[in-house]
Backbone as a chain_set.jsonl record, in Angstrom:
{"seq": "XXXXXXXXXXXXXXXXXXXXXXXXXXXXXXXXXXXXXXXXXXXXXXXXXXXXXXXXXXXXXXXXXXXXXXXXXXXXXXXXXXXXXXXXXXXXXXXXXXXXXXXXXXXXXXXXXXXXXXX", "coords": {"N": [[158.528, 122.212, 159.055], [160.436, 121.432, 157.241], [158.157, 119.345, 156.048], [156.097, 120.687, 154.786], [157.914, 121.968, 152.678], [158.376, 119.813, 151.207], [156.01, 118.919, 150.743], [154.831, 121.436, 148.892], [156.967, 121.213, 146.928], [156.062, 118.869, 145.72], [153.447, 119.365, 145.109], [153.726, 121.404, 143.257], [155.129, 120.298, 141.03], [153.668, 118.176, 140.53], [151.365, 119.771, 138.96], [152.91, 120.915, 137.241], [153.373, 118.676, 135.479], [150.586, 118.168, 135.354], [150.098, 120.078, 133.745], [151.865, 120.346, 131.44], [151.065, 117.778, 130.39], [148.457, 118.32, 129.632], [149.175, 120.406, 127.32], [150.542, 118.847, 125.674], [147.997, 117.86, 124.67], [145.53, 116.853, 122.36], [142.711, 117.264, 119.512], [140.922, 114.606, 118.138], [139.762, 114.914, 114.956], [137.689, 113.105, 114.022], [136.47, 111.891, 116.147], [136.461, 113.628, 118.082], [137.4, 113.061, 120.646], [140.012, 113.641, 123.813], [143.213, 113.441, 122.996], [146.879, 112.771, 123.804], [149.422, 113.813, 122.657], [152.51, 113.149, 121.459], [154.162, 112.966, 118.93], [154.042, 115.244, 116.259], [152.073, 115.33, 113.588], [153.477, 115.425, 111.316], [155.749, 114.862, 111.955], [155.088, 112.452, 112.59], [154.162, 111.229, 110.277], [156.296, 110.899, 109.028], [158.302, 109.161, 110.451], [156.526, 107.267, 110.07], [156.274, 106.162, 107.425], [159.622, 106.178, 106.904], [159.815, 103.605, 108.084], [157.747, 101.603, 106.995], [159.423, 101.684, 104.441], [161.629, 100.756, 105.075], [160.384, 98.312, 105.79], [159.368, 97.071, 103.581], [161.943, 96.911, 102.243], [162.72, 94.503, 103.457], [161.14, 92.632, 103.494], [159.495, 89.658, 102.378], [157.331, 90.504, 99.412], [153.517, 90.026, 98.735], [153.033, 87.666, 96.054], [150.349, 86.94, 95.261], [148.031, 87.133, 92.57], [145.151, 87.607, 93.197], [145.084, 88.044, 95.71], [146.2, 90.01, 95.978], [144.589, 92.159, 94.107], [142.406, 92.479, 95.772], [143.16, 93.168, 97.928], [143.863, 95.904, 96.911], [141.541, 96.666, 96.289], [140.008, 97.016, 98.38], [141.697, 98.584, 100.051], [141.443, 100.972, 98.406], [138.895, 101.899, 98.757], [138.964, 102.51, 101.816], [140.97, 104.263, 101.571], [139.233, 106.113, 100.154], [137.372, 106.672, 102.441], [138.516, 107.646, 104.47], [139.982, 109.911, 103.45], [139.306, 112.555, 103.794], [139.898, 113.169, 106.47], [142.346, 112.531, 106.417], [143.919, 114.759, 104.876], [146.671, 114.926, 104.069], [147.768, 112.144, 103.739], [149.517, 109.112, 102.491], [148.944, 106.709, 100.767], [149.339, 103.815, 100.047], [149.298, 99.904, 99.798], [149.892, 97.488, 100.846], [150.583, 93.327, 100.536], [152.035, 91.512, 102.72], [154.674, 88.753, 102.656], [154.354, 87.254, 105.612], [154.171, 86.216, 108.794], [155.098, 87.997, 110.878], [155.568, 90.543, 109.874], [153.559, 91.631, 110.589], [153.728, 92.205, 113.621], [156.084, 93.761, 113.714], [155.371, 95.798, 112.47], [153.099, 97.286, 113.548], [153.056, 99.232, 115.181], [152.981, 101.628, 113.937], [150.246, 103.312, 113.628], [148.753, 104.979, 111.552], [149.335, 103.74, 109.191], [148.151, 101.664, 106.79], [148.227, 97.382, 106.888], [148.181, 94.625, 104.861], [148.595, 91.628, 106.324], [149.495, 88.256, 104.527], [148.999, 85.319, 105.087], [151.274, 82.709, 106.28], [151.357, 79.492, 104.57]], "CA": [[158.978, 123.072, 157.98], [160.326, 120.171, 155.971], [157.057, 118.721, 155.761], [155.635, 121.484, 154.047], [158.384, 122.061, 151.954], [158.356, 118.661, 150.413], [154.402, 119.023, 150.096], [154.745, 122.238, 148.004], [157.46, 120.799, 145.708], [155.502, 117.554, 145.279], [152.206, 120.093, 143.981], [154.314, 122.373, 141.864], [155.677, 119.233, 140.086], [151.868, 117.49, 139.995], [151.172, 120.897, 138.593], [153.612, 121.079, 135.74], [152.924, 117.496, 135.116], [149.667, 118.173, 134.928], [150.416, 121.418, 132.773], [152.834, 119.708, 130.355], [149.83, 116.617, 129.77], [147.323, 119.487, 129.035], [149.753, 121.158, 126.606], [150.433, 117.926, 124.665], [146.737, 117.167, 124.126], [144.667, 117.167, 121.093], [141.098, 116.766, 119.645], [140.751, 113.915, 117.627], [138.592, 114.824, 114.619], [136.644, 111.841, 113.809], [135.782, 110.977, 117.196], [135.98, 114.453, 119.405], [137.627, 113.031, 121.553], [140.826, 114.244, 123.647], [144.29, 112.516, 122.912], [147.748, 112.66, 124.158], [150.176, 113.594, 121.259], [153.926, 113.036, 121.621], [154.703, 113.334, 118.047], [153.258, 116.213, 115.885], [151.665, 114.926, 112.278], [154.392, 115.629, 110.504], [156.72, 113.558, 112.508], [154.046, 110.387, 112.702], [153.997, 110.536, 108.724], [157.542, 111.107, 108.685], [158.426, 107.758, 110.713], [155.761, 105.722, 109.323], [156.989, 105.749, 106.215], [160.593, 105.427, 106.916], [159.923, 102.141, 108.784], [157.524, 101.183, 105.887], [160.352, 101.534, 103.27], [162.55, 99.419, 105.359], [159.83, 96.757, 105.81], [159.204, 96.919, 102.12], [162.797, 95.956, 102.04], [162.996, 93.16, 104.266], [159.896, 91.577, 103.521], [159.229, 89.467, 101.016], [155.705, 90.648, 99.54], [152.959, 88.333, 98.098], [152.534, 87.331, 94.572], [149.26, 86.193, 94.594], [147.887, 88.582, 92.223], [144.267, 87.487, 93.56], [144.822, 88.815, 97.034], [146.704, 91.667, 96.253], [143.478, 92.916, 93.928], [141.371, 92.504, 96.792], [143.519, 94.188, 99.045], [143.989, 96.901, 96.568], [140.526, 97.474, 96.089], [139.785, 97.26, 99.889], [142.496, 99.569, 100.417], [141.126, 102.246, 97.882], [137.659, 101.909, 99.64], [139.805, 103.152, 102.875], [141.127, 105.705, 101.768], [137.774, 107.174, 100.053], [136.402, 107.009, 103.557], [139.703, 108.233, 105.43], [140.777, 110.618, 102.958], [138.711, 113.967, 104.185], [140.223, 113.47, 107.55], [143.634, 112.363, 105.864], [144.626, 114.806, 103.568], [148.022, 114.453, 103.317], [148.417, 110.801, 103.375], [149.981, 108.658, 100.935], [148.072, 105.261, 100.742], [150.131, 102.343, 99.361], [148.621, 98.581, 100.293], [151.183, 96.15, 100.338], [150.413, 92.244, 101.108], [153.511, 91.047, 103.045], [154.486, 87.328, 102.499], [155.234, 87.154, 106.403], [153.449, 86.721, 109.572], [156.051, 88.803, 111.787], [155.723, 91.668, 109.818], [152.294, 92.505, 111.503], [153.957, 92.767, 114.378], [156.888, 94.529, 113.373], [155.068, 96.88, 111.637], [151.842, 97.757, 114.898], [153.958, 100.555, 115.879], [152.412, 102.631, 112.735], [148.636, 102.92, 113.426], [148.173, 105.675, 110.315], [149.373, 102.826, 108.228], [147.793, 99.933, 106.907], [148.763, 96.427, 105.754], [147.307, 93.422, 105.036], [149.516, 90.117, 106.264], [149.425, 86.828, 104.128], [149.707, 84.022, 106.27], [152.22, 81.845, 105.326], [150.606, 78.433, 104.201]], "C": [[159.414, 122.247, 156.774], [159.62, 119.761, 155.148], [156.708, 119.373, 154.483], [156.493, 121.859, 152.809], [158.351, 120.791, 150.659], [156.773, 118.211, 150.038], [154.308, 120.393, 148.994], [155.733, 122.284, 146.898], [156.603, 119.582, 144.915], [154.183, 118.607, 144.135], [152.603, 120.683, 143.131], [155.107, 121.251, 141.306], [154.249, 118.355, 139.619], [151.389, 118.548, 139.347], [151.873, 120.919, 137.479], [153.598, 119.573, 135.189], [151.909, 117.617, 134.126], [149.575, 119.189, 133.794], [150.5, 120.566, 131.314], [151.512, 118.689, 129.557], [148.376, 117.105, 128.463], [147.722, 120.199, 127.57], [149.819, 120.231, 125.171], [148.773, 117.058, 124.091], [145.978, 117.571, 122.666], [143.475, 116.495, 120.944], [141.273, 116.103, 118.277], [139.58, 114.098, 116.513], [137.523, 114.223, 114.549], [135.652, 112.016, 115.259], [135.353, 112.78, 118.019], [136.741, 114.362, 120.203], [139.339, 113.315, 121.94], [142.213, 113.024, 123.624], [145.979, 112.671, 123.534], [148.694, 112.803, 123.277], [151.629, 113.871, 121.58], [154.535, 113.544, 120.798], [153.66, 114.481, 116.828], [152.594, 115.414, 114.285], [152.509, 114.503, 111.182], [155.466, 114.348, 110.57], [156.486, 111.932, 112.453], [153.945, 110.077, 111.572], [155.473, 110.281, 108.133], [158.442, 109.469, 109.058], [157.575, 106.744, 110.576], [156.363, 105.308, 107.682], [158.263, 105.285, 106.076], [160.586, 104.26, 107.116], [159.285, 101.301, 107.88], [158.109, 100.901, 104.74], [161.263, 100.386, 103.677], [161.807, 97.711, 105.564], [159.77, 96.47, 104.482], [160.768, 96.207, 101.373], [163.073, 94.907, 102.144], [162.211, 92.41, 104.359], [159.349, 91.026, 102.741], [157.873, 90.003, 100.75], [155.018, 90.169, 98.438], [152.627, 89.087, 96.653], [151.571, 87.198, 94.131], [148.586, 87.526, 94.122], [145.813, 88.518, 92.536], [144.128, 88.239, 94.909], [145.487, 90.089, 96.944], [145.896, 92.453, 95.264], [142.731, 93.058, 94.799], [141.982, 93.539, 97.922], [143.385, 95.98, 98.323], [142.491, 97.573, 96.496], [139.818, 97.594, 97.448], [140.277, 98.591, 100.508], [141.965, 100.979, 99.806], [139.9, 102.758, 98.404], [138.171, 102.6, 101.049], [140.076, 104.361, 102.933], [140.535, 106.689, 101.057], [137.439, 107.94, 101.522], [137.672, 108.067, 104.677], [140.326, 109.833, 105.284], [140.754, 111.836, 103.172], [139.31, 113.906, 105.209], [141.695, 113.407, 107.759], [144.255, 113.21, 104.47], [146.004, 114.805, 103.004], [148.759, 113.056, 103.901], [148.588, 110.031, 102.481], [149.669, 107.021, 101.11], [149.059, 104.56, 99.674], [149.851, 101.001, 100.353], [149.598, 97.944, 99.289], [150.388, 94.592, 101.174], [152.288, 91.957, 101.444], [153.642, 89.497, 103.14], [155.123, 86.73, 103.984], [154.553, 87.715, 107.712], [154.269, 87.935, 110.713], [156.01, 89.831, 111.104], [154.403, 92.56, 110.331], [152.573, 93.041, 112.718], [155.052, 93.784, 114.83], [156.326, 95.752, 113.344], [153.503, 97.496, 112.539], [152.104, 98.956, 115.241], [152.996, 101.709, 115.373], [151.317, 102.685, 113.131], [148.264, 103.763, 111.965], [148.574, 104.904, 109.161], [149.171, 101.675, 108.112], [148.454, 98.631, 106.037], [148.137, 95.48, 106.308], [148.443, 92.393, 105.054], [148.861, 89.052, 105.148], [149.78, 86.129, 104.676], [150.116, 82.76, 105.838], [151.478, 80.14, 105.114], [151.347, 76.965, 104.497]], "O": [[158.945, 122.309, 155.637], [159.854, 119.652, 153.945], [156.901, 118.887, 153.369], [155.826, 122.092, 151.801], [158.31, 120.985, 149.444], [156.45, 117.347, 149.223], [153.471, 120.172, 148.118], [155.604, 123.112, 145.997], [156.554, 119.461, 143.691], [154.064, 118.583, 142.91], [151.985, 120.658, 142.067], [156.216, 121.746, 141.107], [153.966, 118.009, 138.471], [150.403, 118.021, 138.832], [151.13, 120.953, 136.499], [154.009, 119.591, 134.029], [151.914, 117.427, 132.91], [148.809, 118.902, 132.874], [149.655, 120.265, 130.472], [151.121, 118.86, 128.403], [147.798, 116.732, 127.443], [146.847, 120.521, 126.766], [149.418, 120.545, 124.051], [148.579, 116.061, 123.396], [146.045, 118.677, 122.13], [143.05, 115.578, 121.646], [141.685, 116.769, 117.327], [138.484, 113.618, 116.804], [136.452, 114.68, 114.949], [134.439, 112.215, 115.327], [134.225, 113.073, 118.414], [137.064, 115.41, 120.762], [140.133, 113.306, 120.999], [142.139, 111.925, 124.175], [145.244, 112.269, 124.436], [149.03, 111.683, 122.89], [151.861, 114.999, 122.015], [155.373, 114.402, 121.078], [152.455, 114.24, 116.762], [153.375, 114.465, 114.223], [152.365, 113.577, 110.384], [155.832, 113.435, 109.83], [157.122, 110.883, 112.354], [153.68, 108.901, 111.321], [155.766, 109.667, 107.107], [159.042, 108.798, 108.218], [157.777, 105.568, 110.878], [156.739, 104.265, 107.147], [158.468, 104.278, 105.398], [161.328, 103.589, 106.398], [159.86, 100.232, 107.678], [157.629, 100.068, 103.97], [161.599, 99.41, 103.007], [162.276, 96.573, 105.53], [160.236, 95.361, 104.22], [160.857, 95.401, 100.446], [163.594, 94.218, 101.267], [162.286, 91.473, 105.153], [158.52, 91.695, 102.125], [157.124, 90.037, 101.727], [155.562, 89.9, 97.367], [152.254, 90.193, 96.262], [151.396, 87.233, 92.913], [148.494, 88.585, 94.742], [145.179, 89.447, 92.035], [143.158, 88.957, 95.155], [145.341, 91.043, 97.707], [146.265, 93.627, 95.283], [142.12, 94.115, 94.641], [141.409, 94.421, 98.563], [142.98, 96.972, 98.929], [142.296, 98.782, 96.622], [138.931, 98.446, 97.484], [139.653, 99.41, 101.183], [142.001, 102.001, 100.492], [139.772, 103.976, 98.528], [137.394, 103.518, 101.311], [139.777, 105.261, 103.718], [140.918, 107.859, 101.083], [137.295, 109.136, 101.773], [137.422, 109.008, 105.43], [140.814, 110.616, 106.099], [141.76, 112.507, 102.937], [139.643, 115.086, 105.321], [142.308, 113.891, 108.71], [144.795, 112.746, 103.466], [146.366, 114.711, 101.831], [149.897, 112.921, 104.351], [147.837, 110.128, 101.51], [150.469, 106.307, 101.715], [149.349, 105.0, 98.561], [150.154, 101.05, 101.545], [149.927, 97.848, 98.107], [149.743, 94.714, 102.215], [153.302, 92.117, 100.766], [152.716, 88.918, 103.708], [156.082, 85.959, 103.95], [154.327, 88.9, 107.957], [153.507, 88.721, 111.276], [156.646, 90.63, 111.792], [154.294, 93.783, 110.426], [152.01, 94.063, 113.111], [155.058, 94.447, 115.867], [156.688, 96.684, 114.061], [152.838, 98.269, 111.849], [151.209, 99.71, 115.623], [152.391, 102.507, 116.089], [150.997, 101.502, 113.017], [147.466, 103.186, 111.226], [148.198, 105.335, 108.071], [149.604, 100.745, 108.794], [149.004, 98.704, 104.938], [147.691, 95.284, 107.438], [149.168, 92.227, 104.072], [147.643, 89.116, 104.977], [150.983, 86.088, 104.933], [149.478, 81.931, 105.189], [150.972, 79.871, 106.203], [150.774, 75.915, 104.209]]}, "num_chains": 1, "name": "protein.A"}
């Protein structure tokens, strides 16, 4: 009687598991394919940016006004191609003078930046 009891809590918990997984999924335009979403759109543009403002604080960012045309015009090329599937994102390409902020800053995937590697 045990047995069974502790086999039909175990499925009605693999069951709302499985529920809950199903509930948080989404379809990835681009690709189709299905994804796992924790945070809703709103929220993922909402903390990318905060964390972006504070890196923008704490990071020095590069001078060279050679790589930061290139990035800029890389970057605007981006978000041509991005921008139908992004419409409410706010594109700003920063060079950061600072290899640790690449990894600081991984967390974000809907935001990009180009490191300068310190010389």
């Amino acid at each position: 009687m045990k047995d069974l009891r502790v086999r039909v809590v175990g499925l009605v918990a693999l069951g709302l598991v499985v529920l809950l997984g199903a509930a948080g999924c989404s379809t990835v335009p681009v690709t189709g394919r299905k994804q796992l979403t924790l945070l809703s759109a709103g929220e993922e543009m909402q903390l990318g940016l905060t964390s972006f403002e504070q890196l923008k604080k704490e990071t020095p960012i590069s001078k060279d006004p050679a790589l930061n045309a290139l990035v800029q015009r890389v970057g605007k090329r981006i978000a041509q191609v991005a921008g139908p599937d992004m419409p409410n994102a706010q594109w700003e390409f920063v060079v950061f003078d600072s290899k640790e902020a690449h990894d600081i800053y991984q967390t974000h995937p809907r935001h990009v930046q180009f490191i300068e590697e310190n010389k």
